[in-house]
C-alpha positions as CSV (number, residue, x, y, z in Angstrom):
1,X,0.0,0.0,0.0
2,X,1.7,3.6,-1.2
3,X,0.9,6.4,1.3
4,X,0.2,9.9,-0.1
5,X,2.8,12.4,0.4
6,X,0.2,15.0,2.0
7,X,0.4,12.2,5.3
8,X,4.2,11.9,5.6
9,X,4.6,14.6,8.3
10,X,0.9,13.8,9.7
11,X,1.4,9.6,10.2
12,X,5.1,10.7,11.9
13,X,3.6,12.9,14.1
14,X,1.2,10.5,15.3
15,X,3.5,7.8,16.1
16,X,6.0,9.9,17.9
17,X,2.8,10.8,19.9
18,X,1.8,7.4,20.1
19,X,5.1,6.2,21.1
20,X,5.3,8.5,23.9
21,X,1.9,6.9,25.3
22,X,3.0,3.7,25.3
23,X,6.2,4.5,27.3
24,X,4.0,6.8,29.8
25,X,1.6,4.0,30.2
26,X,4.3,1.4,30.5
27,X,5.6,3.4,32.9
28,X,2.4,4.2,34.9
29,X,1.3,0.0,34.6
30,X,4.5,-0.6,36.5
31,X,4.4,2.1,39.3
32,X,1.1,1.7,39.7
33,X,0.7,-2.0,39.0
34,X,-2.3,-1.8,36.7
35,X,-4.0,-5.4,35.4
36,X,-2.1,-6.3,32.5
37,X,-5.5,-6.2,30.4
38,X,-5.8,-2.5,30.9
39,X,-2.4,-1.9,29.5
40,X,-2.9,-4.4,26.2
41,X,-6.2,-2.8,25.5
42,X,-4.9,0.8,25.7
43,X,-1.8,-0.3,23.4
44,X,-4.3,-2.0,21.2
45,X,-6.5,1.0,21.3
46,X,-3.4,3.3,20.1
47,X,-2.2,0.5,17.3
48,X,-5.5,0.8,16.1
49,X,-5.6,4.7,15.9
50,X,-2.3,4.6,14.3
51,X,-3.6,1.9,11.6
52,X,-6.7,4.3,10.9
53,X,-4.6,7.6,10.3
54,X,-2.6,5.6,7.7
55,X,-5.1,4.0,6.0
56,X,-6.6,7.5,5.7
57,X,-3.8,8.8,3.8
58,X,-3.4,5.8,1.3
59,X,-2.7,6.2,-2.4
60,X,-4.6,3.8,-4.7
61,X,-3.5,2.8,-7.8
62,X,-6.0,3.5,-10.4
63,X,-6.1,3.8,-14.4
64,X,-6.3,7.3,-15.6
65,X,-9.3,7.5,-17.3
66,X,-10.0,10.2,-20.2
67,X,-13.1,10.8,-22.3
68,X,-13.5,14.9,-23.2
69,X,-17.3,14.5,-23.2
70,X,-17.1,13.1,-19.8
71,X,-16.7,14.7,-15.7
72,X,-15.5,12.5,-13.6
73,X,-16.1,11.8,-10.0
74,X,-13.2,14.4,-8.0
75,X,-13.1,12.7,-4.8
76,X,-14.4,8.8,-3.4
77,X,-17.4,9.4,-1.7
78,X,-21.4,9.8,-1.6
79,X,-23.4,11.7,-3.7
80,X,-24.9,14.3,-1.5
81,X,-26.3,17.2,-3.8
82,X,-27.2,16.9,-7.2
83,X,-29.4,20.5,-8.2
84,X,-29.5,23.5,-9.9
85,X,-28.0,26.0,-7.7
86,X,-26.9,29.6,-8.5
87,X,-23.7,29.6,-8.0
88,X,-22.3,33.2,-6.9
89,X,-18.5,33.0,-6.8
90,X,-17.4,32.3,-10.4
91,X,-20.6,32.0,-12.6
92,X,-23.6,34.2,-10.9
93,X,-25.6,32.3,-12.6
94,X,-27.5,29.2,-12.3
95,X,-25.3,25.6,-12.6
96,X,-25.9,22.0,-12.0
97,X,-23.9,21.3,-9.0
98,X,-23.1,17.7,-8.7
99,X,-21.2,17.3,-4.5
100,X,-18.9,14.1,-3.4
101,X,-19.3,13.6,0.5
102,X,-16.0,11.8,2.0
103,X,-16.2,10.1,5.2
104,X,-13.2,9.7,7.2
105,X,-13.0,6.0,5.6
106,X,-12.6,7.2,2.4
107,X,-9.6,7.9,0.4
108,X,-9.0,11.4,0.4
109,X,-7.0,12.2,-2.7
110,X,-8.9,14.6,-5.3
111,X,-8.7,14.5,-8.8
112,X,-9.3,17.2,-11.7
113,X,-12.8,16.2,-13.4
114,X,-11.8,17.3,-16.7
115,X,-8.7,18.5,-18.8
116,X,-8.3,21.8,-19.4
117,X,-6.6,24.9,-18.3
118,X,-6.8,26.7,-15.1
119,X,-8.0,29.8,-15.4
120,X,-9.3,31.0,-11.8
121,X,-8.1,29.5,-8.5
122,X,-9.8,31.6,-4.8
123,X,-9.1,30.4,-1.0
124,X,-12.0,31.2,1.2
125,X,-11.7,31.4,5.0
126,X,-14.7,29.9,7.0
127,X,-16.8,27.9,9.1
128,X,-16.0,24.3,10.2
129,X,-20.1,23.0,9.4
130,X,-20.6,19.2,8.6
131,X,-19.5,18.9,4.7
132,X,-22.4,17.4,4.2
133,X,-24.4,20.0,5.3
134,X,-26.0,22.4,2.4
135,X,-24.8,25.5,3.3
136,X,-21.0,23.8,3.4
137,X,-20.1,25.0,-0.2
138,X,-20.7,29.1,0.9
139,X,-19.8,28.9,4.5
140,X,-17.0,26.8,5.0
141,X,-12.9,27.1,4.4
142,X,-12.9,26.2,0.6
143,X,-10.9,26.6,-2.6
144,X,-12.1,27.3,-5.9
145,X,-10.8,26.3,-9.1
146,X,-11.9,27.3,-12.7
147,X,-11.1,24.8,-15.5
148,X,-11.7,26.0,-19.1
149,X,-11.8,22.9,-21.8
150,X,-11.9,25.0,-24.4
151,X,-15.6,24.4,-24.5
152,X,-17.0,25.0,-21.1
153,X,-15.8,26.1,-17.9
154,X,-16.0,23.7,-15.2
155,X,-15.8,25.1,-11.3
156,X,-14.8,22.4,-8.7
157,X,-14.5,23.4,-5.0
158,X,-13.1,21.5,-2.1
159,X,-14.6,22.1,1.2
160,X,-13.3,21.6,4.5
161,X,-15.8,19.6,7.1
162,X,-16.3,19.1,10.6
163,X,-12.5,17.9,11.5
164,X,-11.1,19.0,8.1
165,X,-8.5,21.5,8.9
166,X,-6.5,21.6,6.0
167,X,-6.9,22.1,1.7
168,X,-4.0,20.9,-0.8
169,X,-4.7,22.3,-4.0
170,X,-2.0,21.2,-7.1
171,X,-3.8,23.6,-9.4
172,X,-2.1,26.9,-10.3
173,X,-3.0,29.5,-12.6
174,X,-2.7,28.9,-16.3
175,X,-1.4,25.4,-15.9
176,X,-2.9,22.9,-18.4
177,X,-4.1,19.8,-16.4
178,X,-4.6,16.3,-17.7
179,X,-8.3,14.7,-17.0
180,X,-8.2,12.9,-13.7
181,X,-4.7,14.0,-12.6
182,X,-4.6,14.3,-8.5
183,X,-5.3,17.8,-8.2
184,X,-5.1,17.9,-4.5
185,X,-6.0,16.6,-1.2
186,X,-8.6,17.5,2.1
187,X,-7.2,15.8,5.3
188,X,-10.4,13.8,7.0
189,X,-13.9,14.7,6.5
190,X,-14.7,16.6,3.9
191,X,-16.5,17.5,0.0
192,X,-15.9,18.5,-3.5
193,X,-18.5,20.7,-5.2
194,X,-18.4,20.4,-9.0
195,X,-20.7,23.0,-10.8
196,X,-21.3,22.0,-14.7
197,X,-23.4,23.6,-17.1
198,X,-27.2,23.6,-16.8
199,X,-27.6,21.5,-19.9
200,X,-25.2,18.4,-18.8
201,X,-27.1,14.9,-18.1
202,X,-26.2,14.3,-14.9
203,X,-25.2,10.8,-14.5
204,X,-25.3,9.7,-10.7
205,X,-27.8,9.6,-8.3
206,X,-27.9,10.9,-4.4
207,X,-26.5,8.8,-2.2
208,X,-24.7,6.7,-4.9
209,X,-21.2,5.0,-4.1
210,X,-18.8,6.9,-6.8
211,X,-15.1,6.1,-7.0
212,X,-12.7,9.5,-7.8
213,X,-11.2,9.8,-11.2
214,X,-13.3,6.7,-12.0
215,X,-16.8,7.2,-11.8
216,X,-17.9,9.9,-14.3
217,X,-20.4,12.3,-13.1
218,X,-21.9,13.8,-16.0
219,X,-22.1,14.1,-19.6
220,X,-21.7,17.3,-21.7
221,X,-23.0,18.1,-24.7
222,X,-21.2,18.5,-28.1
């Protein structure tokens, strides 16, 4: 299993914190002679904390799919919203917006839906709501990101949630990006909002299972 780069510092931080715990408690079962099953079930406790926040940052290996008509799914996840919204940052228009919950079991690597160039990247301070929560795409720390395919324009945003405390974005201004190319990463809970034209055929439905950079989202037209 490959583990993300965004997790290197993260996954050494926690086992040095780890490690520390399990001296202190060693320490503290032998001054204080604790049962020995208190001390294996907090050192199992802390193995399997330290298991989870790797597994968290994995890296899977996936094809990289490509289809111009096609946007793909930016993030593994739920579909949460799937609407016409009007969106006010970029557009101030109506768009369909197509969202990708993550759950802290999911990989959370993000992906650029579509090929293009990037022609508008914003970071938004905010509030810490539930990613799932509707008013998550306004109100929450979030970075925007314009992608022009030479036919459309194709805003994805990636949310912070509830523990979220942290955006990666790979995308910078006028560089061209390939279709499904990691184009970042959220660390724990969090959501990508992708807005597509009003005319796309949406392709998923809410609360369907999609797989980033795999699953395709929508269709546009011609």
């Amino acid at each position: 299993m490959r583990i993300n780069k965004e997790g290197y510092s993260t996954i050494a931080y926690v086992n040095g914190v780890i490690v520390l715990l399990m001296l202190l408690f060693g320490w503290a079962a032998t001054s204080y002679m604790w049962p020995a099953w208190l001390m294996w079930t907090t050192e199992s406790i802390l193995a399997i904390l330290f298991v989870l926040v790797v597994m968290f940052f994995r890296e899977p290996t996936r094809i990289q799919l490509t289809e111009e008509d096609l946007v793909f799914a930016p993030a593994d996840g739920t579909i949460v919203v799937a609407e016409d919204v009007v969106e006010t940052e970029f557009f101030g228009e109506k768009r369909l917006q197509v969202s990708v919950f993550m759950s802290i079991f999911n990989v959370h690597i993000n992906w650029f839906p579509v090929a293009g160039k990037v022609i508008y990247k914003k970071y938004h301070e905010g509030k810490y709501l539930v990613a799932s929560h509707p008013k998550s795409s306004d109100k929450n720390e979030h970075m925007s990101v314009g992608i022009d395919t030479g036919k459309e324009v194709i805003v994805y945003r990636q949310i912070a949630g509830l523990i979220a405390r942290r955006i990666v974005s790979y995308a910078k201004p006028d560089q061209v990006v390939e279709q499904n190319q990691q184009c970042g990463f959220i660390k724990f809970g969090s959501r990508v909002d992708v807005f597509l034209p009003l005319d796309a055929e949406i392709l998923v439905n809410i609360g369907q299972k999609v797989t980033g950079s795999q699953t395709p989202l929508a269709r546009l037209k011609r």
